[in-house]
Structure formats: structure tokens, C-alpha cells
Rosetta silent file (secondary structure, phi, psi, omega in degrees, C-alpha in Angstrom):
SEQUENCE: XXXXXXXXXXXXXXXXXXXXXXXXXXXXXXXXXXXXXXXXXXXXXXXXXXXXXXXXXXXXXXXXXXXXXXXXXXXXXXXXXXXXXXXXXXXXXXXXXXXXXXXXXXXXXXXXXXXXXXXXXXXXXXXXXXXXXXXXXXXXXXX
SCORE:     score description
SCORE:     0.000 S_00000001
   1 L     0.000 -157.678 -174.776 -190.825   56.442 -118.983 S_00000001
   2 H   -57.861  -23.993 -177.062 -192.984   58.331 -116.562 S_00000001
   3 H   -76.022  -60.066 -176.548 -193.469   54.699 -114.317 S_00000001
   4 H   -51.194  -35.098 -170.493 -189.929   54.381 -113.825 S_00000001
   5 H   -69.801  -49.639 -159.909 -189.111   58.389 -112.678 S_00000001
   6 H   -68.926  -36.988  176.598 -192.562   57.571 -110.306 S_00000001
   7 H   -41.751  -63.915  179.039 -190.348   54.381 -109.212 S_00000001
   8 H   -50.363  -47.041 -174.505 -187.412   56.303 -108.664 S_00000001
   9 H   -63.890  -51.412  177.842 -188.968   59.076 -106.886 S_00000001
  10 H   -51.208  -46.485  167.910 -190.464   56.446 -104.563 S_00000001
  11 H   -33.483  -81.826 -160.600 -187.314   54.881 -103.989 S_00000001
  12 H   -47.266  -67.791  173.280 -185.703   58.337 -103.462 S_00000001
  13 H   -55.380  -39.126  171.335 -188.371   58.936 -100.587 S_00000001
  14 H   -56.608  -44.423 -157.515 -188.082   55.526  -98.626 S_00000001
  15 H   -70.013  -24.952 -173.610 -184.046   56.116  -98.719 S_00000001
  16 H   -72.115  -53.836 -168.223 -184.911   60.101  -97.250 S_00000001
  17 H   -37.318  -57.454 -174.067 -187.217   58.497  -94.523 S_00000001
  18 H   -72.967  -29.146  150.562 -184.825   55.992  -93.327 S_00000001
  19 H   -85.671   49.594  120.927 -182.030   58.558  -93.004 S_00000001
  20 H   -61.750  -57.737 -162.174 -184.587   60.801  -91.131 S_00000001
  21 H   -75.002  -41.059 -149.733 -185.036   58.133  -88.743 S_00000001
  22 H   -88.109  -30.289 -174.817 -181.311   57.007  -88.577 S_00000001
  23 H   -50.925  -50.165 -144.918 -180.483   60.967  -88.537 S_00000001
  24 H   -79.903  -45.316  155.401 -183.241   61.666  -85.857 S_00000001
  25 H   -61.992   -4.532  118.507 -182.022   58.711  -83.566 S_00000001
  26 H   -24.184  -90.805 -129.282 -178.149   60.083  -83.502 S_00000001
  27 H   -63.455  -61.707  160.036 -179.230   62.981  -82.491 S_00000001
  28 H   -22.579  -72.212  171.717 -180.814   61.450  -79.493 S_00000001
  29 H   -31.361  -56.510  177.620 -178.005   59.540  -78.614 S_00000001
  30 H   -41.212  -69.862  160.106 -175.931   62.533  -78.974 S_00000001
  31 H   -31.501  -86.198  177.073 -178.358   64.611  -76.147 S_00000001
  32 H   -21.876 -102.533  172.252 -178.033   61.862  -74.153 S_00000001
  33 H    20.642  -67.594 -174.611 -174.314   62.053  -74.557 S_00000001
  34 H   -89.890  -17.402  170.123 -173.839   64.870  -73.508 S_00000001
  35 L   -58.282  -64.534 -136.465 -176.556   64.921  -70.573 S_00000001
  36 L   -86.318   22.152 -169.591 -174.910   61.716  -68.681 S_00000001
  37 L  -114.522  -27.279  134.219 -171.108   63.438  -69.722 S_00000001
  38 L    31.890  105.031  163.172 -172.221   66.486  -66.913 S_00000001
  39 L   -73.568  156.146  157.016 -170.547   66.406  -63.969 S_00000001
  40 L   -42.650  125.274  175.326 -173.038   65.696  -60.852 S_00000001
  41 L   -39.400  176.426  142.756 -174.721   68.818  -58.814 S_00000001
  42 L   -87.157  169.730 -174.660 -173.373   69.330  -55.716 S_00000001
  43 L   -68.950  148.933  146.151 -175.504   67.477  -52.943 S_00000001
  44 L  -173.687  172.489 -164.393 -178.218   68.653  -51.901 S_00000001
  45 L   -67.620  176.826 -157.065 -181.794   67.749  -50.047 S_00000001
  46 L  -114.778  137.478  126.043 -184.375   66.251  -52.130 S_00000001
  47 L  -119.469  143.160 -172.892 -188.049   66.833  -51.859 S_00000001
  48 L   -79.715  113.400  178.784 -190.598   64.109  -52.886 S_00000001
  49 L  -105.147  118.519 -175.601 -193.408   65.755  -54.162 S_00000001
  50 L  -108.873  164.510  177.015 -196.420   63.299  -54.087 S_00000001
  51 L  -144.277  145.912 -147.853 -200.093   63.316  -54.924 S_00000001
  52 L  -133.785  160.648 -148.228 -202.468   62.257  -53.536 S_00000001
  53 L  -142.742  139.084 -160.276 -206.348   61.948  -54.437 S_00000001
  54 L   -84.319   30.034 -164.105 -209.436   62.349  -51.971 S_00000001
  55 L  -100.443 -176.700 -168.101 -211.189   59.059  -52.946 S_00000001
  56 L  -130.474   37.300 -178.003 -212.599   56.307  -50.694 S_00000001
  57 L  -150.820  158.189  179.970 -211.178   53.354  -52.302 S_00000001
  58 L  -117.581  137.786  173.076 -207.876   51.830  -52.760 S_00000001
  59 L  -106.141  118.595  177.356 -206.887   50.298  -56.072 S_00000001
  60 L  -122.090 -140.007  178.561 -204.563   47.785  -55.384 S_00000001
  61 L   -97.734  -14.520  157.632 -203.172   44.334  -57.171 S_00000001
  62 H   -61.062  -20.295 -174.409 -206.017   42.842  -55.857 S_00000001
  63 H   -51.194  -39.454 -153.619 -208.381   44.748  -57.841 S_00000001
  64 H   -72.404  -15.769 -178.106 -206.750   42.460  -61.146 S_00000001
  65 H  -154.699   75.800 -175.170 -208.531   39.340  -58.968 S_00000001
  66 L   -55.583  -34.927  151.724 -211.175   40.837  -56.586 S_00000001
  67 L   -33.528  -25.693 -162.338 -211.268   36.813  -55.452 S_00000001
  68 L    35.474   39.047  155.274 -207.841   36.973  -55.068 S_00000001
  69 E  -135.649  118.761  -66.145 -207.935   32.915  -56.148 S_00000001
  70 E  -153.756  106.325  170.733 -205.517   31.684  -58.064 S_00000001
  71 L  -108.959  175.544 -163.743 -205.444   27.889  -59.251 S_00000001
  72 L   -38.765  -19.497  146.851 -202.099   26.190  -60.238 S_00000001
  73 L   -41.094  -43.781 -163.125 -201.699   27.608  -63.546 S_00000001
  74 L   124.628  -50.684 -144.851 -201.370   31.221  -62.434 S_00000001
  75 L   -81.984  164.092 -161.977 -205.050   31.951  -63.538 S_00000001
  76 E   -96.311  134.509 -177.948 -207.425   34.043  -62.084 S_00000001
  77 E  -116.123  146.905 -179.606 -210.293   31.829  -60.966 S_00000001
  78 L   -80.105  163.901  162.465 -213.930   33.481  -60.740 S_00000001
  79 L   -54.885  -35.094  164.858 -216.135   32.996  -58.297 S_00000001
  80 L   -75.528   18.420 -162.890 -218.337   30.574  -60.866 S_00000001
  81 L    84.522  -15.423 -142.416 -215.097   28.533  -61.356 S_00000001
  82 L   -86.663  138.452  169.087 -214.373   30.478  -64.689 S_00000001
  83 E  -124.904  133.219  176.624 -210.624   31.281  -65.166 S_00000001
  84 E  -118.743  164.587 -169.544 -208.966   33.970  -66.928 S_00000001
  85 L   -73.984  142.515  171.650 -205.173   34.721  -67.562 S_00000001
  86 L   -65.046  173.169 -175.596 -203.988   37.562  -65.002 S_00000001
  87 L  -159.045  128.388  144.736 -202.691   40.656  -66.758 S_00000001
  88 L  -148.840  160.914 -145.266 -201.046   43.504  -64.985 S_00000001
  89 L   -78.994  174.603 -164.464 -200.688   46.780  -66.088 S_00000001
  90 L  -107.326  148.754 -170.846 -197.239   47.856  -66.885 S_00000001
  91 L  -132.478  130.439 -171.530 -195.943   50.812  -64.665 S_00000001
  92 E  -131.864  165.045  173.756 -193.760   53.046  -65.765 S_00000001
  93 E   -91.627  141.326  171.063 -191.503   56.192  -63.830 S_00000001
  94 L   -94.795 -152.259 -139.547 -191.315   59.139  -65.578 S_00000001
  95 L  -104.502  137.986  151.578 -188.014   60.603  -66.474 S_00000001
  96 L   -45.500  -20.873 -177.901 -186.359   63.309  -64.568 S_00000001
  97 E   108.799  163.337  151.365 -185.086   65.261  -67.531 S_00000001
  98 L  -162.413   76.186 -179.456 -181.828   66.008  -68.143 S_00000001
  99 L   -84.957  155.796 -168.335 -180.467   68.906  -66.975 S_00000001
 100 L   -58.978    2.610 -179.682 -177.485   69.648  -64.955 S_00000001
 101 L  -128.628   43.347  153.174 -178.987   69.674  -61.645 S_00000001
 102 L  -101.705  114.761  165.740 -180.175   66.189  -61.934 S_00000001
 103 L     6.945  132.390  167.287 -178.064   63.461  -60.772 S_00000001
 104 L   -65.627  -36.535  162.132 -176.183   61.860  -63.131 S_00000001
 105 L   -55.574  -27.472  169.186 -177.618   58.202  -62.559 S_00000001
 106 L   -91.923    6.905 -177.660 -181.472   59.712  -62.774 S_00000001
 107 L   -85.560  103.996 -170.080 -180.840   61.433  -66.156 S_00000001
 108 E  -162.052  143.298 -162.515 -183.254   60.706  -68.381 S_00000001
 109 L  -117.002   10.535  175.043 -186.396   62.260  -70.596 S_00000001
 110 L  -145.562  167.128 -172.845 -188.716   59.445  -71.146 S_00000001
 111 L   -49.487  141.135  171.837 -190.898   57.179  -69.454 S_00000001
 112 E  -105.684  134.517 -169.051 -188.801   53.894  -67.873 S_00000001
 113 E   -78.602  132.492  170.302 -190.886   50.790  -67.455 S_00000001
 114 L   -93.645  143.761 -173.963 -190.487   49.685  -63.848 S_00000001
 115 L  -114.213  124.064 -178.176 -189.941   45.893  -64.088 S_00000001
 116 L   -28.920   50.651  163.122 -191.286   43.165  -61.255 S_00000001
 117 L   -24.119  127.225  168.109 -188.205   41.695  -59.333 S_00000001
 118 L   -93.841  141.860  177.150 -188.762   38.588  -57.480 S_00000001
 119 H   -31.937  -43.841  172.476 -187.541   37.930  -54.183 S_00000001
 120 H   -62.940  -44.661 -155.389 -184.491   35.450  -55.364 S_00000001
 121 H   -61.310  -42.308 -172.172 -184.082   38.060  -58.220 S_00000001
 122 H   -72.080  -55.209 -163.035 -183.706   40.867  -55.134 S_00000001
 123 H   -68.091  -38.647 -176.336 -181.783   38.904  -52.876 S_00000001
 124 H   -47.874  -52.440 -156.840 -179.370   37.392  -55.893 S_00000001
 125 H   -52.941  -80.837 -177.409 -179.327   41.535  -57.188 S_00000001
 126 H   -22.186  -48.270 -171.489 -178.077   42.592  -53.301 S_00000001
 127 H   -87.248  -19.401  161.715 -174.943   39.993  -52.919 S_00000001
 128 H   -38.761 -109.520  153.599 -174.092   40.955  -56.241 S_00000001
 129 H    -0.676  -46.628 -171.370 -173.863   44.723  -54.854 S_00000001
 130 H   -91.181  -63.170 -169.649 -172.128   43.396  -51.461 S_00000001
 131 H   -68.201  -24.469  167.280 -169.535   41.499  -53.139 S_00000001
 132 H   -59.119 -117.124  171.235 -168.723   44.157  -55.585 S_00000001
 133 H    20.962  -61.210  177.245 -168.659   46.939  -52.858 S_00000001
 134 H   -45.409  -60.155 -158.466 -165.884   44.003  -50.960 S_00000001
 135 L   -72.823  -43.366  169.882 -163.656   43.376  -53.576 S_00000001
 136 L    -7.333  -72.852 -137.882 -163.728   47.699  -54.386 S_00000001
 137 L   -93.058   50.788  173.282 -162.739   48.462  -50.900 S_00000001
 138 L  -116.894  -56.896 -162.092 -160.020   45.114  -50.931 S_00000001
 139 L   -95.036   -2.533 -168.411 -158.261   47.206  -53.687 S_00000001
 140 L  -139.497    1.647 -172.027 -159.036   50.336  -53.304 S_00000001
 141 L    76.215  158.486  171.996 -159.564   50.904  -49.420 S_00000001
 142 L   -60.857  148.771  171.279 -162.973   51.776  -47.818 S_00000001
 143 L   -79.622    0.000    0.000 -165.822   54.352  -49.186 S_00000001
């Protein structure tokens, strides 16, 4: 009867949602697609445009533990002894876009989280990078 058709019709509506969503994520993919498939500008200079704000304080990573002290755990200890877990906030770049006279390697339209490297992390990342770059130019002559 009339419960089942109200079943169905629900039914009917979850399956349109989720091919909305699977539709609507394609098509992304697709843009993308076709952004990073581009060829690369030619070169040319860059300018950095930055901004900058007239105050008369610096926020830095100290701010997250104006003590700045730390006991063995990680945690931020108060001046009364009290300790709480650090937090810091997540920083993200935004996206350049992605139009043809953006690089191909920067093309992109939404925020990217920048993520913390650690020094081993950096230094591992580099000889990576170096040893590629060797064996390249072993087989392929220098860039």
C-alpha cells in the first residue's frame, strides 16, 4: 500500500543522492584532468604578493605555550605546574587555481594542508631527490 510506495520513494531518493555525489565527484576528477593535462606556460618572473598587517605583536608557535615548558610527555606545562596537551593549528596554502598560466605542478583549486616535516623526514626527503636526480642523469645525461 501507500507505506511501501513511501518506502520506495525513499529508497529511490538515497540511490539519486549517492549518484549525485558519485556524479558530482567525476566531474571533479575530470576538471582536474584536464587542468594538470595543459601544457606548462612559458617561463616567466613570478611576483610574491604578501600581506602584511600594522600590529605590534608577533604571533608565533610560542603563543600555543607562552612558558614555552614542555615536560617529557610533550605537554604544555603551566606556570602552576598544570599540564595541557599542545595543539597546533593546522595551516593550510591556498590553491592557485587552475588555469593555463599556472604551472603545471601548482595546479590546484582548493585549500592544501601544509604538513610538519621533521628534520630526519627533510634530510631523508633531500637524498631521496639527490639520488633520483644521479641515477636520471647516469641514463639519461645531465639536466
Amino acid at each position: 500500500g501507500v507505506s511501501e510506495l513511501q518506502s520506495t520513494a525513499e529508497t529511490v531518493r538515497q540511490l539519486q543522492q549517492q549518484h549525485l555525489e558519485t556524479v558530482t565527484a567525476l566531474q571533479r576528477k575530470i576538471t582536474l584532468s584536464k587542468a594538470l593535462s595543459q601544457p606548462d606556460p612559458a617561463p616567466q618572473p613570478w611576483t610574491l604578493s604578501l600581506r602584511t598587517e600594522t600590529l605590534n605583536y608577533f604571533i608565533t608557535e610560542g603563543a600555543l605555550n607562552p612558558t614555552g615548558i614542555t615536560d617529557s610527555e610533550g605537554l604544555d606545562t603551566d606556570l602552576d605546574g598544570s599540564t595541557n596537551p599542545t595543539s597546533k593549528p593546522q595551516l593550510f596554502a591556498e590553491g592557485l587555481g587552475l588555469g593555463s598560466r599556472v604551472p603545471r605542478f601548482l595546479r590546484w583549486d582548493q585549500p592544501v594542508e601544509i604538513q610538519e616535516v621533521d628534520l630526519d623526514q627533510l634530510q631523508q626527503q633531500v637524498q631521496e631527490i639527490s639520488s633520483s636526480k644521479v641515477r636520471f642523469e647516469a641514463e639519461h645525461g645531465q639536466c
